[in-house]
Structure formats: C-alpha cells, structure tokens
Backbone as numpy.savetxt, mean C-alpha at the origin, in Angstrom:
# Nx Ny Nz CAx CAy CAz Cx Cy Cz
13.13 -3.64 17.05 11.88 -3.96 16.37 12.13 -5.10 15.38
11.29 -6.02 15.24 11.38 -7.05 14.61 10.66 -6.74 13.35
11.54 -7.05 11.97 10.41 -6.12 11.01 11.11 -7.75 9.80
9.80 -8.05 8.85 9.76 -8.68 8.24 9.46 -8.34 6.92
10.76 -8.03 6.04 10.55 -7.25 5.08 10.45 -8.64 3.69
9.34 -7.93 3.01 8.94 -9.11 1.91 9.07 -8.39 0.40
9.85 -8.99 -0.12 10.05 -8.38 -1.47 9.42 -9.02 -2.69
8.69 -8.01 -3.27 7.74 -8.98 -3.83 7.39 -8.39 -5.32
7.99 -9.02 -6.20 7.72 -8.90 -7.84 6.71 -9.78 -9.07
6.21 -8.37 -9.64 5.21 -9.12 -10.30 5.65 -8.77 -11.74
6.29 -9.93 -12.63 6.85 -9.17 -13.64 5.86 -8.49 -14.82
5.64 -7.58 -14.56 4.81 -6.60 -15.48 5.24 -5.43 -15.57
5.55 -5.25 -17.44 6.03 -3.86 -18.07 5.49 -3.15 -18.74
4.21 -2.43 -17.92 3.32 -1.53 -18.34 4.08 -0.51 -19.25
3.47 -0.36 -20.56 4.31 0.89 -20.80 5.65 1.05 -21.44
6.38 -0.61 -20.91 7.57 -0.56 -21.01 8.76 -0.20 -19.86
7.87 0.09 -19.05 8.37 0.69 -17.50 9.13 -0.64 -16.80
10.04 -0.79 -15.98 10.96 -1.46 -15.67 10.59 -1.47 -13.96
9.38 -1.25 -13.28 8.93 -0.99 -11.95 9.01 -2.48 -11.40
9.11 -3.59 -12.14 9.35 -4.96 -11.61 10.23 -5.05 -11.06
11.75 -4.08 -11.38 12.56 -4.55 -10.83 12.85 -4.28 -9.31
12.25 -3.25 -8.88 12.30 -2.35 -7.14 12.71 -3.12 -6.32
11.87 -4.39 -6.41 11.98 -5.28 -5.39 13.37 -5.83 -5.44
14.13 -6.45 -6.35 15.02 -6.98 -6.36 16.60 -5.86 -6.21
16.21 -5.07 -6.61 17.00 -3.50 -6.97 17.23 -3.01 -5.27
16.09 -2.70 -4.35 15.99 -2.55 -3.26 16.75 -3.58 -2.38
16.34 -4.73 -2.63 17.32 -5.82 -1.95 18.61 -5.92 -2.11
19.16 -5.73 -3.18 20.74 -5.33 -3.53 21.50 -4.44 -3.08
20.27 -3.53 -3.14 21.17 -2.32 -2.53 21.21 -1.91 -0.69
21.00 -3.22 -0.03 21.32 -3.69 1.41 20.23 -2.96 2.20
18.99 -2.93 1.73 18.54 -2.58 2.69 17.82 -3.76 4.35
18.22 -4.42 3.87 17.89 -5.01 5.57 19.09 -5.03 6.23
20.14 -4.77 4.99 21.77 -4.32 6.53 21.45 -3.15 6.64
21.15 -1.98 5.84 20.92 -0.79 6.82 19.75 -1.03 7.83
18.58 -1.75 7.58 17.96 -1.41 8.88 18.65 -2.57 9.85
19.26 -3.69 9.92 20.26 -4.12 10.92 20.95 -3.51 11.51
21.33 -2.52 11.20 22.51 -1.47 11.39 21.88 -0.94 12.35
20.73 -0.23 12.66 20.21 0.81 13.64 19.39 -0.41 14.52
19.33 -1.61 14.81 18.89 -2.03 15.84 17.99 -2.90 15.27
17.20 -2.86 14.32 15.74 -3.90 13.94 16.68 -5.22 13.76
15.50 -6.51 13.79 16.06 -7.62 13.73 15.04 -7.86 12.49
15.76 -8.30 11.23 15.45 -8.76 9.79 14.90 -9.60 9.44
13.61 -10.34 9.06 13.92 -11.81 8.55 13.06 -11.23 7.05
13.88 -11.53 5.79 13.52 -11.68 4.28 12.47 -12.68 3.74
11.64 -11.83 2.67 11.11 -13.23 2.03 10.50 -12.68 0.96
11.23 -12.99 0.07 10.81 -13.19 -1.45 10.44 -13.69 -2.27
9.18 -12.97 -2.56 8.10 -13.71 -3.52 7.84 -13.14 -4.84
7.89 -13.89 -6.04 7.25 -13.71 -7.41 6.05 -14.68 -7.93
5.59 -14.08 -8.97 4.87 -15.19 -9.53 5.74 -15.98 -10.96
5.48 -17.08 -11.65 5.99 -17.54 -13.05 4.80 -18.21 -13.78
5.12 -18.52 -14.81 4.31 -19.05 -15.40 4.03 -18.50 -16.90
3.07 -18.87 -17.73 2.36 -18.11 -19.02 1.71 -16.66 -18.72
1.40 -16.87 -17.30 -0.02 -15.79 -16.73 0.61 -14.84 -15.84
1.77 -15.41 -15.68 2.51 -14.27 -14.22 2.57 -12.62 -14.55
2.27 -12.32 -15.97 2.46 -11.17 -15.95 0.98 -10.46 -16.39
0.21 -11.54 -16.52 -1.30 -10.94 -16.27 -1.76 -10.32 -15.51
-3.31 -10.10 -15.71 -4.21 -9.55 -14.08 -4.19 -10.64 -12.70
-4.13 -11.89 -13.41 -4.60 -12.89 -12.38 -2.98 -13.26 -11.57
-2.12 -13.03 -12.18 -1.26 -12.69 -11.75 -0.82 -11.85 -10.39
-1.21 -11.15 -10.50 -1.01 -10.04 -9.80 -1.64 -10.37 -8.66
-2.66 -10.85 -8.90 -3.76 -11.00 -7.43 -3.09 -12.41 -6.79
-2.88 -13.38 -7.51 -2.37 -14.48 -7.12 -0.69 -14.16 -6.12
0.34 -13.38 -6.31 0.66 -12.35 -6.19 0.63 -11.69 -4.49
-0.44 -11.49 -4.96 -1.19 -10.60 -3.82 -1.52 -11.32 -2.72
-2.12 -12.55 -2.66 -2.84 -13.50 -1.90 -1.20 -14.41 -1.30
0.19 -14.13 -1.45 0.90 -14.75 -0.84 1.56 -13.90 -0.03
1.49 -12.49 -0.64 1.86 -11.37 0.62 1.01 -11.31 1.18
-0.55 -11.81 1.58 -0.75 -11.61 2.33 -0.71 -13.12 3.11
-0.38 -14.42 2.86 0.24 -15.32 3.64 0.97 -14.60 4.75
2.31 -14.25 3.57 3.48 -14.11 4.57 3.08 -12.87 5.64
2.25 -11.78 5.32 2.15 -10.32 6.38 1.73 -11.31 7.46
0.26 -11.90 7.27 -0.33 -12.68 7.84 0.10 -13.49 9.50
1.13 -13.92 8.45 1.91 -14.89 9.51 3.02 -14.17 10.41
3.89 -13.16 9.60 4.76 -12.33 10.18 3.95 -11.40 11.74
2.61 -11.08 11.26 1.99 -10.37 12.42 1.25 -11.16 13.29
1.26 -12.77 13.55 1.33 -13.59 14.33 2.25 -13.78 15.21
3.56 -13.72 14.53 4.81 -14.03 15.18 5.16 -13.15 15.83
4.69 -11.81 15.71 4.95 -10.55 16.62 5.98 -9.75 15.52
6.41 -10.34 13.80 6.97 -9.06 13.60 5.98 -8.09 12.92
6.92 -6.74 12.29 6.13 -5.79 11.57 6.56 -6.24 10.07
5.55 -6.56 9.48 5.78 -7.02 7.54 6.01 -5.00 7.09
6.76 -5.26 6.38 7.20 -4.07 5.13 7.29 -4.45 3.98
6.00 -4.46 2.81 6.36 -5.06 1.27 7.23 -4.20 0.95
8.12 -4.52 -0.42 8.89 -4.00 -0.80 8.47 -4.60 -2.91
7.61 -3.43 -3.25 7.39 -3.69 -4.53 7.19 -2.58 -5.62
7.24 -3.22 -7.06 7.22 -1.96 -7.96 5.73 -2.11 -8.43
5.15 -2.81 -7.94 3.59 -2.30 -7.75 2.81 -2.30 -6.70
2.28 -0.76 -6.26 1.19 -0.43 -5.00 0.71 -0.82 -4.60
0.25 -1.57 -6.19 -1.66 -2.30 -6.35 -1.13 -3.71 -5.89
-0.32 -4.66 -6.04 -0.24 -5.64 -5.52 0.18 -5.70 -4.05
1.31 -4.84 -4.12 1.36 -4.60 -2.29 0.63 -4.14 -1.73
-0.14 -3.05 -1.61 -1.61 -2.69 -1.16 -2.73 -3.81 -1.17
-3.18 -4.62 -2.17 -4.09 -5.58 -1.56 -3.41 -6.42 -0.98
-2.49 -6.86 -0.87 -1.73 -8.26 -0.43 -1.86 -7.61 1.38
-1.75 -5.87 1.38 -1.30 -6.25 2.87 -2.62 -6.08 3.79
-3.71 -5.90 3.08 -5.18 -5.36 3.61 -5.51 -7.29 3.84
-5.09 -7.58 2.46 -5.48 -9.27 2.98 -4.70 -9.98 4.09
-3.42 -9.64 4.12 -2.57 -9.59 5.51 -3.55 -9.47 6.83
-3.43 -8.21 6.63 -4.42 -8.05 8.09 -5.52 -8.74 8.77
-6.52 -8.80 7.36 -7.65 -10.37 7.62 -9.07 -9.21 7.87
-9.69 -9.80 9.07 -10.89 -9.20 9.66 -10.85 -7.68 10.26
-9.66 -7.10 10.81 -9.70 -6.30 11.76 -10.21 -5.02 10.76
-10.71 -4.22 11.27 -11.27 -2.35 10.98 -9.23 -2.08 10.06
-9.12 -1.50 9.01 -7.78 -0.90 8.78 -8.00 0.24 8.19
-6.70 0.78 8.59 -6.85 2.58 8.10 -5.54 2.29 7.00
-6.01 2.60 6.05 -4.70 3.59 4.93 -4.48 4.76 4.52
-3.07 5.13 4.75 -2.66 6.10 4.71 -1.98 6.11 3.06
-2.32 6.99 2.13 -1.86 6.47 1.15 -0.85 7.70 0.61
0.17 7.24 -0.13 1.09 8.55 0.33 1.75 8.60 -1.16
1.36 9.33 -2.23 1.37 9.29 -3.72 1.17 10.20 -4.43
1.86 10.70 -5.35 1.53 11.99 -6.42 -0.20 11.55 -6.88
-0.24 10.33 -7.34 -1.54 9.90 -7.29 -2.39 9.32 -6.59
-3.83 9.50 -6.74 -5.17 8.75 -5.73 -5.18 7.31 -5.97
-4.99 6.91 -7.47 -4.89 5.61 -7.89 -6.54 5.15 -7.19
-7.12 5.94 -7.73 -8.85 5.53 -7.37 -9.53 5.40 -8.83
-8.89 5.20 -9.80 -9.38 4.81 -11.07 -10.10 3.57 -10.88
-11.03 3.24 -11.51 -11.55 1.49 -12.11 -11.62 1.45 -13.52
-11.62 0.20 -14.07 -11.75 -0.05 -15.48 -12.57 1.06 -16.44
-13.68 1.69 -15.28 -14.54 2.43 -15.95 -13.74 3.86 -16.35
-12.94 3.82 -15.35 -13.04 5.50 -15.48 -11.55 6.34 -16.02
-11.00 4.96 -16.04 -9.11 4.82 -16.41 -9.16 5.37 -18.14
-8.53 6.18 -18.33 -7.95 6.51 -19.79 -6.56 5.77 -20.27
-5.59 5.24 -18.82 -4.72 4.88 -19.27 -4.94 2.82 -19.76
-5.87 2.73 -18.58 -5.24 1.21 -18.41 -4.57 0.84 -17.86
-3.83 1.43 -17.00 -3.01 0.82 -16.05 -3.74 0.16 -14.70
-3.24 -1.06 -14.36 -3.65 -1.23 -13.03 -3.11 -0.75 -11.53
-1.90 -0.06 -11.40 -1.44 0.62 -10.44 -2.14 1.42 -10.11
-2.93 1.89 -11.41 -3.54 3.64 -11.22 -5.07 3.14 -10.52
-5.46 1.57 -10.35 -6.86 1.12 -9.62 -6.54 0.67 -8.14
-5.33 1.38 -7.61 -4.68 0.24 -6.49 -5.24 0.41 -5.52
-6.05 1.70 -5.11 -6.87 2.02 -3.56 -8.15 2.15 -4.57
-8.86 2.06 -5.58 -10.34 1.41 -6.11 -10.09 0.12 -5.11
-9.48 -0.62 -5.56 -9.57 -2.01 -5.22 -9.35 -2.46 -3.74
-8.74 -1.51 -3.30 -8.22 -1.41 -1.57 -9.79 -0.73 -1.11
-10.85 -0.21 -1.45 -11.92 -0.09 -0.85 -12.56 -0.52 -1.38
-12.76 -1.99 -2.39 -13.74 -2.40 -2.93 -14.56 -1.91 -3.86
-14.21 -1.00 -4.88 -14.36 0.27 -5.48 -14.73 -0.71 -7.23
-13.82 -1.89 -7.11 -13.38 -2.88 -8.62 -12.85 -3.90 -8.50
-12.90 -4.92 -9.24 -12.22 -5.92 -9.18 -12.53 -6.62 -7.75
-13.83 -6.63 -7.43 -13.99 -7.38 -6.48 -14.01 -8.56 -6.20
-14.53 -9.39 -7.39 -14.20 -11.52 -7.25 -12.94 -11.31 -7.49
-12.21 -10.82 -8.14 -10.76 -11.15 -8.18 -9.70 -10.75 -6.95
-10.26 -9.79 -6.15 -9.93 -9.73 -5.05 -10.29 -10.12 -3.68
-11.33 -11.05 -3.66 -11.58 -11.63 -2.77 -11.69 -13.23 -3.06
-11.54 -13.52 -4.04 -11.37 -15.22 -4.56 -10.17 -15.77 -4.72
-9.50 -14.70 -5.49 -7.78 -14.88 -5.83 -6.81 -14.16 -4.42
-7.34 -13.13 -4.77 -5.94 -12.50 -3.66 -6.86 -12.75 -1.76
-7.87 -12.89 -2.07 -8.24 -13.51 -0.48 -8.62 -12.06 0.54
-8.58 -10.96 -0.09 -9.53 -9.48 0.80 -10.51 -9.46 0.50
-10.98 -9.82 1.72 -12.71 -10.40 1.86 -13.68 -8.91 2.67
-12.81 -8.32 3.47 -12.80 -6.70 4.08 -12.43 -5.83 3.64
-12.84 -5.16 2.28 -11.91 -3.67 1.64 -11.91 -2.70 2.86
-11.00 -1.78 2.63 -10.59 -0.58 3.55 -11.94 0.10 3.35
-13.20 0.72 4.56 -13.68 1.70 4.52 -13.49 3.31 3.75
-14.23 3.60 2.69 -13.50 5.11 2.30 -13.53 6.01 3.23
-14.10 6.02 4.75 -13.60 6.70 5.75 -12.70 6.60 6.44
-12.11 5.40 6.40 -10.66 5.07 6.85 -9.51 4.94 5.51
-9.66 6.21 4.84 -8.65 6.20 3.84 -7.76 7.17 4.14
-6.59 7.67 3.76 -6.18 9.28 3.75 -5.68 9.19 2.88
-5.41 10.46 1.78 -4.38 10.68 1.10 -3.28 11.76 1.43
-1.93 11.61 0.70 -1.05 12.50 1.46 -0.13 12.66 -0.10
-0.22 13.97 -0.46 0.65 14.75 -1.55 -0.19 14.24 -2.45
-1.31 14.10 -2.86 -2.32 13.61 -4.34 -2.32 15.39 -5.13
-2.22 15.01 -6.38 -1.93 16.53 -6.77 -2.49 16.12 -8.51
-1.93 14.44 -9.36 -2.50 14.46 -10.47 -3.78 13.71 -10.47
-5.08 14.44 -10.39 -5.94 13.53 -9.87 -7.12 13.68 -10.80
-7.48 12.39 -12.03 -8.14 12.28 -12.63 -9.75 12.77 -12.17
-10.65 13.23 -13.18 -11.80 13.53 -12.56 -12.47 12.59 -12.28
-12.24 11.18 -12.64 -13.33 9.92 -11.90 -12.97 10.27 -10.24
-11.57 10.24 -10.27 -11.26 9.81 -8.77 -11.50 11.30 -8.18
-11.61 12.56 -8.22 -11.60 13.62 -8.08 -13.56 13.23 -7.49
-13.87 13.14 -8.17 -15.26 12.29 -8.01 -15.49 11.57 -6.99
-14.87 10.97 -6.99 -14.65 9.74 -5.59 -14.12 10.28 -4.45
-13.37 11.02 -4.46 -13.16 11.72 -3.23 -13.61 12.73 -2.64
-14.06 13.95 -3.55 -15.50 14.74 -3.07 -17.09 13.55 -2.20
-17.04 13.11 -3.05 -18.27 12.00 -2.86 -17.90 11.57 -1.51
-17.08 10.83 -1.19 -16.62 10.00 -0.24 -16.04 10.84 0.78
-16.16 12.10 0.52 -15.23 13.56 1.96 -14.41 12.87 2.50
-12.93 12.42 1.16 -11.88 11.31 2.05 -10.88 13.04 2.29
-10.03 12.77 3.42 -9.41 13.93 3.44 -8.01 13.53 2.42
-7.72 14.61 1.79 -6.25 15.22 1.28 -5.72 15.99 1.56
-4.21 15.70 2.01 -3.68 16.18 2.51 -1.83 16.68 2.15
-1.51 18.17 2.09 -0.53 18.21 1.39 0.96 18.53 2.74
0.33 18.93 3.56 1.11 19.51 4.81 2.59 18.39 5.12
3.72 19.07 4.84 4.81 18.11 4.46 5.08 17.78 6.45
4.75 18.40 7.11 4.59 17.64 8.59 4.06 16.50 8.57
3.46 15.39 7.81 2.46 14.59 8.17 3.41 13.71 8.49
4.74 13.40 7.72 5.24 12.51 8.02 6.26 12.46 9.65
5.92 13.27 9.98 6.45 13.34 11.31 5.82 12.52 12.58
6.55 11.95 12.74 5.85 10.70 13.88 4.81 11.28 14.76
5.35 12.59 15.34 4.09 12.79 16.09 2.05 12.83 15.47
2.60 13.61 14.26 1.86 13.57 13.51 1.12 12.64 13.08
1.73 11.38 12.85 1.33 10.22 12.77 0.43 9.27 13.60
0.91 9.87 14.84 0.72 9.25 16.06 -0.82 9.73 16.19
-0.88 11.49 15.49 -2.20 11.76 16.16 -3.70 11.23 14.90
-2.99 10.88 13.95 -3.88 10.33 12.69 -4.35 8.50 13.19
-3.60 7.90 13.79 -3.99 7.10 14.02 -4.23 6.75 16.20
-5.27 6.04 15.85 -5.37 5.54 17.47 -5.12 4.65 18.13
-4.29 4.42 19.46 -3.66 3.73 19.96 -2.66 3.04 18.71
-2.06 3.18 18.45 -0.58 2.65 17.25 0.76 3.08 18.32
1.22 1.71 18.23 2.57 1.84 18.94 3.36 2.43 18.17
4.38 2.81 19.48 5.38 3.83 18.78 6.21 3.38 17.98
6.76 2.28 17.35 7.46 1.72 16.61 6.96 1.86 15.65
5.58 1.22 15.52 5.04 1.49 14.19 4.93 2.66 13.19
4.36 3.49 14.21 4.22 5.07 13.67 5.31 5.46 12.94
6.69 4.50 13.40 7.99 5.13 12.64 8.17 4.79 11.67
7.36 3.82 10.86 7.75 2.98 9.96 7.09 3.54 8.90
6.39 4.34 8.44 6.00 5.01 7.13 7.47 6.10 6.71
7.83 7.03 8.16 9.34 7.84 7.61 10.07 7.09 7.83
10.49 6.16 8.24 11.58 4.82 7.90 11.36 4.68 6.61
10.74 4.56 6.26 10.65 3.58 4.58 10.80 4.30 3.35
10.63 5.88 4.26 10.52 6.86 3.22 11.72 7.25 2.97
12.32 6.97 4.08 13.96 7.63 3.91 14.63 6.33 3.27
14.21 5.20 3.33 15.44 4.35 2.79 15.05 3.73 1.63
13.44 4.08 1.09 13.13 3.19 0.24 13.28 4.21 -1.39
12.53 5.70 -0.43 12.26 6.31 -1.58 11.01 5.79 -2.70
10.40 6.86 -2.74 8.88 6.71 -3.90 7.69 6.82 -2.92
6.54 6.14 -3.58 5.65 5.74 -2.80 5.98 4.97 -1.84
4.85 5.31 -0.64 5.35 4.72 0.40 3.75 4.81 0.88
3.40 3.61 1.51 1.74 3.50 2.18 2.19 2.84 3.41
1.02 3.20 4.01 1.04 2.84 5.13 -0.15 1.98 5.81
-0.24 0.92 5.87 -1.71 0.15 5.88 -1.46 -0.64 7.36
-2.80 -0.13 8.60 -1.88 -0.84 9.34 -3.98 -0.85 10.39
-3.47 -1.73 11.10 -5.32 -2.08 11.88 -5.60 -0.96 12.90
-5.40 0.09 12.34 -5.91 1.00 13.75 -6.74 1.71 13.00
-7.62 2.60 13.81 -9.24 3.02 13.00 -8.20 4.51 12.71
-8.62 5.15 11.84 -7.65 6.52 11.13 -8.85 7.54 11.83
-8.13 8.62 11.83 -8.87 9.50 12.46 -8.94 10.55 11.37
-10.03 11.02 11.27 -10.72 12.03 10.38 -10.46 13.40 10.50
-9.55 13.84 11.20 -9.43 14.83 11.94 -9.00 16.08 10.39
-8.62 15.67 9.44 -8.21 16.75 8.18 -9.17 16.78 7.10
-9.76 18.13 6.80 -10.33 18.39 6.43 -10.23 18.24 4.29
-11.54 18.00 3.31 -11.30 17.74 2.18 -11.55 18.94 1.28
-10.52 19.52 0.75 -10.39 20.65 -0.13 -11.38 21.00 -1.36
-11.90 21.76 -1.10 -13.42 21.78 -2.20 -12.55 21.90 -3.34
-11.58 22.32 -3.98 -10.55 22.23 -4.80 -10.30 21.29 -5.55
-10.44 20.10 -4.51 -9.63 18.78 -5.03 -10.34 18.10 -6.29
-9.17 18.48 -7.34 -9.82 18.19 -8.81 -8.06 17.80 -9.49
C-alpha cells in the first residue's frame, strides 16, 4: 500500500499543553520505517505554519488548507494520505478539504465529541470545535475561504466511537442530529469497519487500527465512502 504520511504542526500551546510537538515526536520515533517494515511504500511531507499569526486561529486554517493540498494530490497519485498532528481540528478539516466534492463519512474516534462552537465552549479551546467545524456547525468563512472546505461532512455521515466526556451543547447536537455513539471496543476490527462503511477497499479499512496501534491517541478516520447508519443513538448520551 502506498501511504503518504503528512506531518503537520501548528505551533499552538493551549493551556500550556505541548500537543504541537506529535507531529515531529511521531516522526522521530520512525514511524514510516515501521510502516516500511511490513510492506507499505512511504513518501513524507511536512508541513507547519510561521510567522506573527502561525499560532493564531487563522493559522490553523491556513494550516489546514495545505493538508489538504498535499491529501489532495496524494489521492490523485493513487496514495493513501495519513495526517500526523497534535491537533484534530486542523487535521480533520485539512483532510475533508483533501477530499474536495465527494459525499465523506467520519468516523471520529475520541474520549471527546469535540462538537463545541464558540457558543457553547466553556473552555475555549479550538480542538474541542474540531467536528462543529467538520459539519459546518462554526467557523464557516474561515473554513471555506482559508482552509478551502467548501462541503462539511453531513451530521448523518458522522460516527462517534468511545465519546464518554460530552458537554451538554454537544450532548445537544447529537440527540438532535440521532448521530450514532458508539462504545463497542469491536469497532475497530476491520471487519467491522468494513461493515460501517460501503464499498471501502480492504487496505483502507486497515488503516484506522494501523494508526491506532502505532500512533496511539486519537485517531479519525475520514475517508469518501457514504457511512452506514446501521448503530443505534443512546437516549443516555449526555
């Protein structure tokens, strides 16, 4: 499998949190020789932003709009793009803008929904708006002017998988929207995978527990096949 892994840092220290570094941290610690190792063929590409603003909002989207260059182009050439970042929210829109026009399903795979918007956030963080903004939910000129996703993800083509701290805006949003959640630690099992999405080659399907085993953390899965609705939404989910 030809996989085009893009490492991509946005230096921002929410908090004081050190999540900028993943990308570069991840690359050190060899992961395109381990996946060389089992057969994939590698090609790297690493992207940051600089500047006065690089660690702004506009940042981020600017950011965003070159991962999705590079996905863009990588899924022209016939490989599979894998971001590799310490923020969701920038790898998540960068790879929906990747994709372009086509129908996409996300699979979103997180202690959190990260379905906050400006409105409804107590913290302020922008990680915690990263699938708001992946369905067009916020931040919409800035995500379709700057980072270039002109198609947000449908909230029927969303899933979540292990969501457990889930603010009541977004608790809100997902009753509302009957997105399914889902805790069943099978999901990540290829077959499983296979049956959430339609027609998805088999390579692909492998690449959410690939990433999980070597990347560790969050791990999404954003890819052009229509998601299938098939799991049901927990009247619970609060």
């Amino acid at each position: 499998m030809r996989i085009a892994l893009i490492y991509a840092t946005w230096p921002d220290t929410p908090f004081g949190m050190t999540w900028h570094k993943f990308a570069a941290s991840t690359r050190t610690a060899g992961l395109s020789e381990q996946l060389a190792t089992v057969g994939h063929k590698v090609e790297e590409h690493v992207l940051t932003v600089s500047g006065p603003q690089a660690a702004e909002l506009r940042g981020a989207f600017e950011l965003a709009r070159e991962i999705g260059r590079v996905s863009r182009q990588a899924l022209a050439e016939g490989a599979f793009p894998v971001i590799v970042s310490g923020s969701c929210a920038v790898a998540a829109i960068g790879a929906i803008a990747g994709i372009g026009e086509k129908r996409t399903g996300m699979l979103w795979m997180d202690t959190h929904p990260d379905l906050n918007t400006p409105e409804t956030t107590s913290s302020g963080l922008f990680d915690g708006m990263a699938v708001s903004i992946s369905v067009g939910a916020c931040w919409k000129h800035m995500a379709a002017d700057v980072a270039g996703l002109r198609r947000p993800i449908a909230a029927r083509d969303l899933c979540l998988y292990g969501a457990r701290d889930i603010d009541p805006g977004e608790s809100h949003y997902i009753r509302s929207h009957e997105i399914p959640l889902i805790h069943s630690a099978g999901l990540v099992r290829m077959e499983v995978i296979r049956r959430r999405y339609r027609n998805a080659e088999d390579d692909k399907a492998w690449i959410a527990p690939l990433a999980s085993r070597l990347c560790g953390g969050f791990v999404g899965m954003i890819a052009p096949f229509d998601l299938s609705k098939s799991a049901s939404v927990p009247k619970h989910a609060a």
